[in-house]
N, C-alpha and C positions, 0 to 999 in steps of 0.2 A: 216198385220199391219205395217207403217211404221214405219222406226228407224230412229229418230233425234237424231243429236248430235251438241250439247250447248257449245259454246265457252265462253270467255271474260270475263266468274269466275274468282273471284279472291279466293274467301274464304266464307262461311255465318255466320264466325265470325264477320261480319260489315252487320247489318241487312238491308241494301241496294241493299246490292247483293245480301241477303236471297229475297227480297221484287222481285228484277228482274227473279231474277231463278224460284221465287214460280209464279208471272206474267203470265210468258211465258208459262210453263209446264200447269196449268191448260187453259189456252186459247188453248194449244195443244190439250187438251183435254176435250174440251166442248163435248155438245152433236152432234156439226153441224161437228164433225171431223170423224162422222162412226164411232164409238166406241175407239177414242184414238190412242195413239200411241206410241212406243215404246222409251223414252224417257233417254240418256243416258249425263250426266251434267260431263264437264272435271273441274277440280277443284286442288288448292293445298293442301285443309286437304277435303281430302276424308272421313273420318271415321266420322268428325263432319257434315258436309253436308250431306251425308247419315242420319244421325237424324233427321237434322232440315227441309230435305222434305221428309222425309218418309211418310205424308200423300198421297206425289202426288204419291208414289210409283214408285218414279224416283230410276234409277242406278245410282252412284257418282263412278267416278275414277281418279286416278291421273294423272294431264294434263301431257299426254306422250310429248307435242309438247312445252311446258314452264315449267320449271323446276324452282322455285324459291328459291333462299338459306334462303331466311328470312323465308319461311315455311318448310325447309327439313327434321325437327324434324315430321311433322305433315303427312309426305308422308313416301310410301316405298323406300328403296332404291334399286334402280336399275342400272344395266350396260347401257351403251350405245346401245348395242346392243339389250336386253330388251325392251328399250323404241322403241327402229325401230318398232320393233314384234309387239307389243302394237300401235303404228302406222298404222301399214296396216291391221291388224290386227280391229280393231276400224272402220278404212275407208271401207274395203271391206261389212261391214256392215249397212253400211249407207248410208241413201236415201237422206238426207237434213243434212246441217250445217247452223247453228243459230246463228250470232256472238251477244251479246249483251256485257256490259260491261258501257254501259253511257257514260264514259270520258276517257276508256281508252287511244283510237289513240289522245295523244297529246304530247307538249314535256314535260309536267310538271312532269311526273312519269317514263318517259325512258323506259317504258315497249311496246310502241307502235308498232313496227314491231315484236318480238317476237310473240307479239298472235295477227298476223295474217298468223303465220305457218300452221294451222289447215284448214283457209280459202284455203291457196294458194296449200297444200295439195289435199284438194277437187276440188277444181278446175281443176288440173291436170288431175284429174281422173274424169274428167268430173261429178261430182256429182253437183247438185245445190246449191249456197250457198246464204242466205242475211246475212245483217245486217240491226238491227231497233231498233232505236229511240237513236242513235245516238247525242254525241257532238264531233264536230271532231276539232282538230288546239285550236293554230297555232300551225305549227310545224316551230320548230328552225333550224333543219336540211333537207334540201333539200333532203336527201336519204329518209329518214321520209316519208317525203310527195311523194315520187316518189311512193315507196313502198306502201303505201294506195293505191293510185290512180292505181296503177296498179289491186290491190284486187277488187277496189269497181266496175273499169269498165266492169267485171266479174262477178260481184254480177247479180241473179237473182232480188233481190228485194234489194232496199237501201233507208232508212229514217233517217231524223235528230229531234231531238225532239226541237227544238229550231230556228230561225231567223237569229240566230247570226252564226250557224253553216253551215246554206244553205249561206247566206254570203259569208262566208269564201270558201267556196267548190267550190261554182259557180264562184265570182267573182275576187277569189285571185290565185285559183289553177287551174281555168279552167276546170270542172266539166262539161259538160254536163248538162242542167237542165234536161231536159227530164231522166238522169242518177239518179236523187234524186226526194224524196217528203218529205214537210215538214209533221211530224206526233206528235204524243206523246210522254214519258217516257211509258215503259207496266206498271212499277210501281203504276200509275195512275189506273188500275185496281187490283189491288191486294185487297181484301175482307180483312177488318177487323175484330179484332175478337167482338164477341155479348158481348150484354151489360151489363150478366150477371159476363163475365167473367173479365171486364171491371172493373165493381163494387170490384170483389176478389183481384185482383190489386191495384189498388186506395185506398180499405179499409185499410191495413197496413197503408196507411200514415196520417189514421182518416179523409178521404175523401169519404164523400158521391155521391151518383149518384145525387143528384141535387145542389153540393155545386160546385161553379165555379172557374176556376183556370186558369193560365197561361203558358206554358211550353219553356222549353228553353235547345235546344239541342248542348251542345258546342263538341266542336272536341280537342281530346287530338293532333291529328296530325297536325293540322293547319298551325300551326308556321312554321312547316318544310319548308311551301312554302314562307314562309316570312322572314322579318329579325327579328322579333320578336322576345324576351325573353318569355319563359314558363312563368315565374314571371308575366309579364306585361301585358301579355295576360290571365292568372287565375287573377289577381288584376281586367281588365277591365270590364269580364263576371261577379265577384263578385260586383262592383260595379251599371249592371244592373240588378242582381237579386234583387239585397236589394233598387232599386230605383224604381221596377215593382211593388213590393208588399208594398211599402211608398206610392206611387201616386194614383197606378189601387187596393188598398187596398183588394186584394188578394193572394190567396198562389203560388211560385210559382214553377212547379215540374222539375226538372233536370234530362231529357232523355240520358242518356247513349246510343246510338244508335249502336253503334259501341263495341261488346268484344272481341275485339284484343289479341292474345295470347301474341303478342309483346308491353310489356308497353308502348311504342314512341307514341301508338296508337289506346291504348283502354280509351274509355270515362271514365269508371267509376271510371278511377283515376282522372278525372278531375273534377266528376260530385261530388265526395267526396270532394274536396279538396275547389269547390265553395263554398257547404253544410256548411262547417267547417267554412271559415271563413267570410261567410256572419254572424251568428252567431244571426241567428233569426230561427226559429220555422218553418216560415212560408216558408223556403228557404231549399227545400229538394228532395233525391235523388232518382229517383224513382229504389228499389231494385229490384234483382231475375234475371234470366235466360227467359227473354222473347223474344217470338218470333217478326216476322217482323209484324205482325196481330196483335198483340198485343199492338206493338209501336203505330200501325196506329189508335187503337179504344181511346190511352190513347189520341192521340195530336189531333185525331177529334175532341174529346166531350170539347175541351181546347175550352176558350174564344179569343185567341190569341197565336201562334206559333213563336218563334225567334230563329234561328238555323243554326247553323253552319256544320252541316248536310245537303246535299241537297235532300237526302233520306227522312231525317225526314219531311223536309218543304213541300216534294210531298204529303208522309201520312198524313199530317193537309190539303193541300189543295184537296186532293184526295177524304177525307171528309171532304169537304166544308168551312174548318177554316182556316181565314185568315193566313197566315205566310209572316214573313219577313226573309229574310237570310242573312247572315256574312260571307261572301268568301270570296278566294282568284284567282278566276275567272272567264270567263266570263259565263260558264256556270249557274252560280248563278243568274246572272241578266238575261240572258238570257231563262233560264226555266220559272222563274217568267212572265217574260213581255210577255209570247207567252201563259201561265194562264191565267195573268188578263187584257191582254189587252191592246186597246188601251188608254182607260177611265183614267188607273193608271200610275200613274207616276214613272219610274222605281228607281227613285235616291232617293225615295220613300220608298223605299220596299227591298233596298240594300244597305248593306253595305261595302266598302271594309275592311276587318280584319284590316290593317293595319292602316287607318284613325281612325277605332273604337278602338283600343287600345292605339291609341294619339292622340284622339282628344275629349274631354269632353265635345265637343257639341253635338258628334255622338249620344252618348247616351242618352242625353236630348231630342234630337229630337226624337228617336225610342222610347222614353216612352212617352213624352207626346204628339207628334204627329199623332202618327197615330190613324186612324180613324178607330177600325175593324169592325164597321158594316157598314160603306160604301165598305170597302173590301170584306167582307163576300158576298154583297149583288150581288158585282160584279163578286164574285168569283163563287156562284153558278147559277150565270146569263150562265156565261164561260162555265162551267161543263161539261154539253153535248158534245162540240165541244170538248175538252180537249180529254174526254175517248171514244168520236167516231171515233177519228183519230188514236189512239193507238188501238182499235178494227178492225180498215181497215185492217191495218198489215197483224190479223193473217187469216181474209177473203184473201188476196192473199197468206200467206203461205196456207192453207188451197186449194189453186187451186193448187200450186205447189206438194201437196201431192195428188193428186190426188181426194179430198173428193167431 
């Protein structure tokens, strides 16, 4: 049985990365894989990701090859020399490396050459490595980008799940195209949970399975990339929840998508703080310790998705419900517009954080403008292609293991 081992975690306290980790491991392990494969996920809190896929029956360890101080509480602590051991240790093990990660390799997060230590590792030692479904750049620093491009023209298999990111690859960095193909997010396949379970969710908030709602997933972390005040940024999202449920005269539910051990960065301070003072009934926060399947069945069965999350707005469109998203780049616009096409209009369907938090049109226009069942109708027009491209993937990982 082969042993894969999974890069580009970051943690699945941000049920995004739970949504890519769980992705990937069960497409490893469909039935077309021979019976599975030994699947081992490098991570910064090992002890909580070991829970939250304990279904797939994955191994969690801590990333020997990225060390990060904002999770050091959450990991063991080890010597330098420790982590070596655990390094070749881990490699002489392994038959495939997986990078995934979304957006890491960019300069927005600074963390882009670190993890691709794990790659450049395997590589060395001639192990096979990809990377899929990828958003890559810009990068600000020239080493940045050297250092990718050195990993990727090495990659056995290499995907970007977006337009904007083949773009950049191909025609800024000099990429190879035959080197990339455009594909999916894996997230796009990620199973939500049943509707039963769906129903036990939703019921706490006096919502039935046929009563219709609206969801709205903000990012406590957002502002970091902008010049933003926390203030004016919780004023503008509270301004369009209490303008969604005046106009589209429904309830509307506030997805925490993200529980960050680190306040900067967990929703559900934000998603309380909306709750409070939007200071209506109908403007409420959806509670509990839910999984990434979980997220995905509550913002399906939603009449309309807005989210600053770009996790959350794959799980609404992943099931087939229109979303619009609020970033801070370009992956936002760019995930979107390679969904629905060329039919929608991306300026549409996006908006920049910082316009939307000074500018009092932005959110006139996102409430009374958009159209979700011309989206909808588009979006499941799309569908197919969306999660046949992200299933290609793991048909070429699947040759590279030999299945």
């Amino acid at each position: 049985m082969p042993n894969v081992l999974i890069t580009g975690i970051t943690s699945c306290e941000s049920r995004g990365v739970e949504a890519l980790a769980r992705s990937i491991i069960e497409q490893l392990n469909t039935e077309g894989s021979k019976g599975g494969n030994n699947v081992t996920v490098l991570t910064q809190t090992p002890v909580l990701d070991a829970e939250a896929l304990a279904p797939t029956g994955t191994r969690c360890v801590a990333d020997p090859f990225v060390v990060s101080r904002s999770w050091q509480q959450m990991r063991p602590q080890e010597s330098p020399a420790e982590l070596a051991a655990r390094r070749e240790q881990l490699l002489a093990e392994t038959d495939l490396v997986i990078a995934t990660g979304g957006d890491l390799h960019t300069s927005d997060y600074g963390v882009s050459t670190p993890y691709l230590r794990a790659l450049t590792a395997a590589q060395q030692r001639d192990i096979p490595t990809v990377m899929i479904g990828q958003s890559v750049g810009p990068f600000d620093d020239p080493a940045d980008a050297a250092a990718w491009l050195t990993v990727a023209a090495r990659c056995h298999l290499l995907t970007v799940r977006e337009s904007v990111s083949l773009g950049y690859l191909v025609g800024k960095l000099g990429l190879p195209e035959h080197r990339v193909r455009l594909s999916s997010d894996p997230a796009f396949l990620l199973p939500a949970a049943t509707g039963e379970r769906i129903s036990a969710v939703l019921g706490p908030l006096g919502l039935a399975p046929e009563d219709p709602y609206l969801c709205l997933a903000p990012s406590q972390g957002i502002t970091r990339f902008s010049t933003l005040e926390d203030s004016q940024h919780a004023a503008a999202l509270t301004r369009l929840a209490t303008s969604l449920v005046r106009t589209r005269k429904m309830p509307v539910v506030l997805v925490p998508h993200c529980h960050d051990s680190r306040p900067h960065n967990d929703d559900r301070i934000l998603a309380a703080r909306i709750a409070e003072a939007a200071g209506m009934p109908e403007v409420m926060a959806l509670p509990g310790t839910l999984t990434a399947s979980d997220y995905k069945g509550v913002l399906s069965q939603a009449e309309l998705v807005m989210s600053e999350r770009l996790h959350a707005a794959i799980g609404a469109l992943s099931g087939g419900t229109p979303a619009i998203a609020i970033g801070h780049s370009h992956k936002f616009n760019g995930v979107l517009a390679e969904t629905y096409g060329d039919t929608v209009d991306v300026d549409g369907i996006h908006a920049d954080v910082r316009t939307f938090a000074q500018d009092a049109t932005v959110i006139d226009r996102l409430v009374n403008d958009t159209d979700a069942t011309v989206l909808r109708t588009t979006l499941r027009q799309r569908l197919p292609l969306i999660t046949d491209r992200a299933r290609s993937d793991f048909a070429q990982i699947s040759k590279l293991l030999g299945a």
